[in-house]
C-alpha positions as CSV (number, residue, x, y, z in Angstrom):
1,X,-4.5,-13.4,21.5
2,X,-7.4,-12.8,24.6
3,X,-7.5,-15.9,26.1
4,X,-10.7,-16.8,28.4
5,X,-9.1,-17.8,32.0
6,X,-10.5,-19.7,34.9
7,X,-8.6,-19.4,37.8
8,X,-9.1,-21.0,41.3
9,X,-8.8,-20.0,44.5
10,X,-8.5,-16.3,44.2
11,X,-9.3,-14.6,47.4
12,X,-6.0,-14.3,48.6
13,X,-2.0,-14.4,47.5
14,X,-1.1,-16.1,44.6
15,X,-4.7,-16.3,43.3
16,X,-4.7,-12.4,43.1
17,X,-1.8,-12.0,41.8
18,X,-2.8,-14.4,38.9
19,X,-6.0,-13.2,38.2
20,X,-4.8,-9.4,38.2
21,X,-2.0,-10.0,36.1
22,X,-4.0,-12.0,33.4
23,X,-6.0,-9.0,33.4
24,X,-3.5,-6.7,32.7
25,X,-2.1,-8.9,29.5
26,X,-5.7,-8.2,28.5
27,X,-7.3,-11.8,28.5
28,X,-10.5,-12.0,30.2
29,X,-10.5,-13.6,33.5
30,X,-13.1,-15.5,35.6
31,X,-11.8,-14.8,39.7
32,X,-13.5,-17.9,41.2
33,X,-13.3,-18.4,45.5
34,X,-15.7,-20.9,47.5
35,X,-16.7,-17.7,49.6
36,X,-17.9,-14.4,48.1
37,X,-17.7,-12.8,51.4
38,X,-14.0,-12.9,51.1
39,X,-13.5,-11.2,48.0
40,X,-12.3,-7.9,48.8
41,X,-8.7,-8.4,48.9
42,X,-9.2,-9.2,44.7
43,X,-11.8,-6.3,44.3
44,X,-9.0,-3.7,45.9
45,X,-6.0,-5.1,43.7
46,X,-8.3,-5.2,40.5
47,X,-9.4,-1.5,41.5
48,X,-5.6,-0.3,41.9
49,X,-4.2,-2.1,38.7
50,X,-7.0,-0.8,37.3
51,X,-8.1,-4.1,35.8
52,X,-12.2,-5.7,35.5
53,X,-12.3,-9.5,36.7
54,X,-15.8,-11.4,36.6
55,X,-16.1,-13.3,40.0
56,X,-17.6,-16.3,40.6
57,X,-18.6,-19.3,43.4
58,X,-16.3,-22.0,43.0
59,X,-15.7,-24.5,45.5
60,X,-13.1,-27.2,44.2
61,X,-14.4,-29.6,47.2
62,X,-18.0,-29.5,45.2
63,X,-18.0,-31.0,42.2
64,X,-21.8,-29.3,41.7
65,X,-20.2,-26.0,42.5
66,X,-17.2,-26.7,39.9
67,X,-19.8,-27.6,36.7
68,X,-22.2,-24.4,37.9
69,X,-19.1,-22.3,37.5
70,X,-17.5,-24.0,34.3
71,X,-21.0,-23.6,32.9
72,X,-21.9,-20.1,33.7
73,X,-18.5,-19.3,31.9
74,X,-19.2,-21.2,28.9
75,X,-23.0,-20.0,28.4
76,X,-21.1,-16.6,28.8
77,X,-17.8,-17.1,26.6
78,X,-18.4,-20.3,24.6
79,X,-14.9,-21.2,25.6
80,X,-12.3,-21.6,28.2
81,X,-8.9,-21.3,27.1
82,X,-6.7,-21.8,30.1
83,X,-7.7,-23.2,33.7
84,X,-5.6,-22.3,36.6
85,X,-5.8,-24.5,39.3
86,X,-4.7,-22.6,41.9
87,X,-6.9,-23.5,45.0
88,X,-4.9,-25.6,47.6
89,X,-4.1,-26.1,51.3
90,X,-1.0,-26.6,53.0
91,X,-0.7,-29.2,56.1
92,X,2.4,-29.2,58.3
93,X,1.8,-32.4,60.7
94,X,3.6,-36.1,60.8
95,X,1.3,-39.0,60.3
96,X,1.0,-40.5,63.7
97,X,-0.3,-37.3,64.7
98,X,-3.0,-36.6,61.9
99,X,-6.2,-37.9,61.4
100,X,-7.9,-39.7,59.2
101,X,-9.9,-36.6,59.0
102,X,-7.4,-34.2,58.4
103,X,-5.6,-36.6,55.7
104,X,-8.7,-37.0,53.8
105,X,-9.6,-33.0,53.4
106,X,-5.5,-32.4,52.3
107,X,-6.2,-35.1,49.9
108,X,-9.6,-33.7,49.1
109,X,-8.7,-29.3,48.3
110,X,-5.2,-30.5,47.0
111,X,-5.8,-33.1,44.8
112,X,-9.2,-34.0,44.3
113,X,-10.3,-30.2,43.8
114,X,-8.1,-30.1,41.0
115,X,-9.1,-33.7,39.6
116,X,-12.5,-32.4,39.9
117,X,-12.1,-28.6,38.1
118,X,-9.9,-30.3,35.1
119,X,-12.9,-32.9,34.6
120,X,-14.8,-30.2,34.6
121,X,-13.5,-28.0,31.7
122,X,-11.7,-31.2,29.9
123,X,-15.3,-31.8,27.7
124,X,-15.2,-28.3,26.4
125,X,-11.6,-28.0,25.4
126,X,-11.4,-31.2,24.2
127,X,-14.2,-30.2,21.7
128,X,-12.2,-26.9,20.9
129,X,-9.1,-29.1,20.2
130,X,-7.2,-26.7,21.9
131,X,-7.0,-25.6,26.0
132,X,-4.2,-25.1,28.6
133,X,-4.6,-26.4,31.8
134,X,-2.2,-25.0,34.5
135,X,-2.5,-26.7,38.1
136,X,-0.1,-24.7,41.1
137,X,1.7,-27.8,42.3
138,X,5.0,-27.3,44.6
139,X,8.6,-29.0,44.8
140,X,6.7,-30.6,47.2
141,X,5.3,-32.5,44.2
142,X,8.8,-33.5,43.5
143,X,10.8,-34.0,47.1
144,X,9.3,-34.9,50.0
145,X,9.7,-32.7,53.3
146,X,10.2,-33.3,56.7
147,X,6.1,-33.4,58.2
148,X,4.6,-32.9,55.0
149,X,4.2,-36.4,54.2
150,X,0.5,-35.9,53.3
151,X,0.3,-32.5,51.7
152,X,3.4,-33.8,49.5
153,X,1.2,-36.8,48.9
154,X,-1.5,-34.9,47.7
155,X,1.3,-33.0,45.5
156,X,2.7,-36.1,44.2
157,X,-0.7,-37.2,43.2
158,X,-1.5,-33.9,41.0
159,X,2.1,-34.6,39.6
160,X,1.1,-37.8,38.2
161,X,-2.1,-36.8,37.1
162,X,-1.2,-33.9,34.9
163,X,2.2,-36.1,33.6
164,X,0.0,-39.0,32.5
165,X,-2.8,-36.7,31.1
166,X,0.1,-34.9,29.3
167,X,1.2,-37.8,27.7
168,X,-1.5,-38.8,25.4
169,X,-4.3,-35.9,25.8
170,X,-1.7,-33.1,24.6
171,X,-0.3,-35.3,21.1
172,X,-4.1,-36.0,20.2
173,X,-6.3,-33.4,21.7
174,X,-4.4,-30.2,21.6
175,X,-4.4,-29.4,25.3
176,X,-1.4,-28.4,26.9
177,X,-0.8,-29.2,30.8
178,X,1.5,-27.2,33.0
179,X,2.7,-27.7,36.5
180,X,4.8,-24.7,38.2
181,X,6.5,-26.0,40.7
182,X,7.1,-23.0,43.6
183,X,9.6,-23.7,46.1
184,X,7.2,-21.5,48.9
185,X,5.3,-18.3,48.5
186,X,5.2,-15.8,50.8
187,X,1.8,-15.2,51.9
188,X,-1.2,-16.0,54.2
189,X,-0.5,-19.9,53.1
190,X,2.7,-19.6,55.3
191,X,0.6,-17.9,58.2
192,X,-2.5,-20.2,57.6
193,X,-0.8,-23.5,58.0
194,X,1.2,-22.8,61.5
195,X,-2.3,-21.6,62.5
196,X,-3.6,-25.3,60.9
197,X,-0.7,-26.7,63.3
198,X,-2.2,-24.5,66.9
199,X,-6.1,-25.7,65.5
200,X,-4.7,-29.5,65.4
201,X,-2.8,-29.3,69.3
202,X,0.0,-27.1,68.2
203,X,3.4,-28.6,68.6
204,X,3.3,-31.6,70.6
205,X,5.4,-32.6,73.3
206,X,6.7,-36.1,71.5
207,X,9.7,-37.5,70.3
208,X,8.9,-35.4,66.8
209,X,8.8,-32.0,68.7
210,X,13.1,-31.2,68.6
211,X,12.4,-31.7,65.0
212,X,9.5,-30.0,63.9
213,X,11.0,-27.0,66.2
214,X,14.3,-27.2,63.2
215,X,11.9,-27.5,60.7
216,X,9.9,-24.4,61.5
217,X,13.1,-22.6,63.0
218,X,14.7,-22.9,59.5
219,X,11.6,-22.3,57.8
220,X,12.6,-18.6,56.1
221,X,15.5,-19.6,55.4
222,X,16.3,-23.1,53.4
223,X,19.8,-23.9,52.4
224,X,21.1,-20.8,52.9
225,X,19.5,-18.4,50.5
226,X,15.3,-17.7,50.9
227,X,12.7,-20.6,49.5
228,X,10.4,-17.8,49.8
229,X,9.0,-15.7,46.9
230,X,6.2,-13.0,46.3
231,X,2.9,-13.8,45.3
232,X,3.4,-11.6,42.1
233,X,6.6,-13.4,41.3
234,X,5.3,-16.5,41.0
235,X,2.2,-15.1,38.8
236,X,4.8,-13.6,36.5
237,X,6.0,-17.5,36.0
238,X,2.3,-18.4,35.7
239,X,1.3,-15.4,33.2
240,X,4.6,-16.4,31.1
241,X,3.6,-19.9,30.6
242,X,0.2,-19.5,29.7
243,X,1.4,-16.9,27.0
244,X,3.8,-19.1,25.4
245,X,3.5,-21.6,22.5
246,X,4.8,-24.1,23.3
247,X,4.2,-24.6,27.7
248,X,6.6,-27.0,29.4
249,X,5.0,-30.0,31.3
250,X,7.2,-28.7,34.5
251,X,8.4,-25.5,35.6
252,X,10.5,-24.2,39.1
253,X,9.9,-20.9,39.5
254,X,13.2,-19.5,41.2
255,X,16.6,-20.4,41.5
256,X,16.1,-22.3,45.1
257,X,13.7,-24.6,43.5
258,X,15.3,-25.3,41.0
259,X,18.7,-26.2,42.7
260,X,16.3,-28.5,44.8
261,X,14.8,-30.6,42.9
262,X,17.8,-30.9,39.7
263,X,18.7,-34.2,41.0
264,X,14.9,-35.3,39.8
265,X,14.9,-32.7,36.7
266,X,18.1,-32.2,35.8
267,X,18.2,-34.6,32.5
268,X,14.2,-33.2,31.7
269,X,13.6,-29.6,32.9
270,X,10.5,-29.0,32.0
271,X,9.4,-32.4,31.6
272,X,8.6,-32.9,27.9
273,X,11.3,-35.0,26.9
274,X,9.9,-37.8,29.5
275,X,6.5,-37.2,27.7
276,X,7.3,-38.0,24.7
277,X,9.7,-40.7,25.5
278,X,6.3,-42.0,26.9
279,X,4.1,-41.6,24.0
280,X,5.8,-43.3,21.7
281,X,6.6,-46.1,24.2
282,X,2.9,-47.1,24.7
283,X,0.9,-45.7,22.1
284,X,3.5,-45.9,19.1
């Protein structure tokens, strides 16, 4: 079935990938970015799989900018099947060292951005009795990593947002909530956020420098095997979920992230199990 697709975030890696490879299963897909400029990365992919996106302004820090876009796509469509909530942020820095500032935007594109796109789309699918909402979280949301206390915060925050959502939105509304769980993807994210560390004063000469210097030493290679994947691999996790009937709560999309975070999932994989265990506890 052609599903109608929001997905956030789209002018560069994972976004992309997304966004072309929903095209390619033949759903119609609205490519959303805060910047238009910065689209032709997406235009040239579309153009080579040989795919049509519609793109549109979205900036997940503006919740008039989120409700423009949601509404141009239901004037247009009359629906939206499946949000992706893709847009994000990583933030490699230990507490002491970041502001208030920098914990509050984190917080803010991570969380909040999401919080704000899901309240967007929630009215509409809740009337269709039926929607898939599918938010890029990280094992980050799961286990928290040295110097990415906040951005694991903000991770841990989207967790328990979709989980307790899941739990009595899904049984009575219809509306299925995903979180894939990547264990790091190889892209400009990587780049962006060692550039985010020179911007904030680079690696400082304190007691934390020896270990941020292992940290990002061992960075391409975690526990002996890469933590790294491609863009399109993670989208193939992304596309599969949003094609099946019946979504997990939780997926890890490759072997390293999974072997990371089994002492937290190991009993519940893919988080249902927990759901419905919780259901029935509160609401009977």
């Amino acid at each position: 079935m052609t599903k109608i697709i929001l997905v956030t975030g789209t002018s560069t890696g994972l976004g992309i990938s997304i966004a072309v490879q929903a095209a390619q299963a033949g759903h119609t897909v609205y490519a959303t970015m805060r910047n238009l400029d910065k689209r032709a990365n997406l235009d040239a992919a579309a153009a080579a799989a040989g795919v049509s996106l519609t793109v549109l302004p979205l900036d997940v820090s503006d919740s008039a900018s989120v409700n423009s876009a949601v509404d141009e796509i239901i004037a247009r469509q009359g629906r939206i099947d499946v949000l992706v909530n893709n847009a994000g942020a990583g933030f490699v820095r230990t507490i002491e060292q970041a502001t208030e500032a920098e914990i509050q935007a984190v917080m803010d594109v991570n969380f909040t951005g999401v919080a704000r796109c899901t309240k967007a789309v929630m009215p509409h699918m809740r009337k269709q009795r039926s929607g898939h909402i599918v938010t890029i979280s990280s094992v980050g949301g799961l286990v928290g990593q040295p110097f990415n206390e906040i951005y694991c915060a903000a991770k841990f925050a989207v967790e328990g947002f979709m989980e307790a959502m899941a739990c009595y939105i899904t049984p009575n509304f219809g509306i299925e909530f995903t979180l894939v769980e990547p264990g790091g993807i190889a892209t400009e994210f990587i780049a962006n956020v060692m550039k985010q560390v020179g911007a904030t004063g680079g690696i400082l000469d304190d007691e934390y420098k020896p270990i941020l210097e292992a940290y990002v030493g061992g960075a391409q290679n975690r526990g002996g095997q890469s933590a790294y994947q491609t863009p399109d691999q993670v989208a193939e996790v992304v596309l599969s979920t949003i094609q099946s009937g019946e979504p997990p709560l939780r997926i890890r999309t490759s072997e390293w992230a999974e072997t990371l975070c089994h002492p937290k999932t190991g009993l519940d994989p893919d988080g249902r199990k927990l759901s419905a265990q919780v259901t029935k506890q509160f609401l009977g």
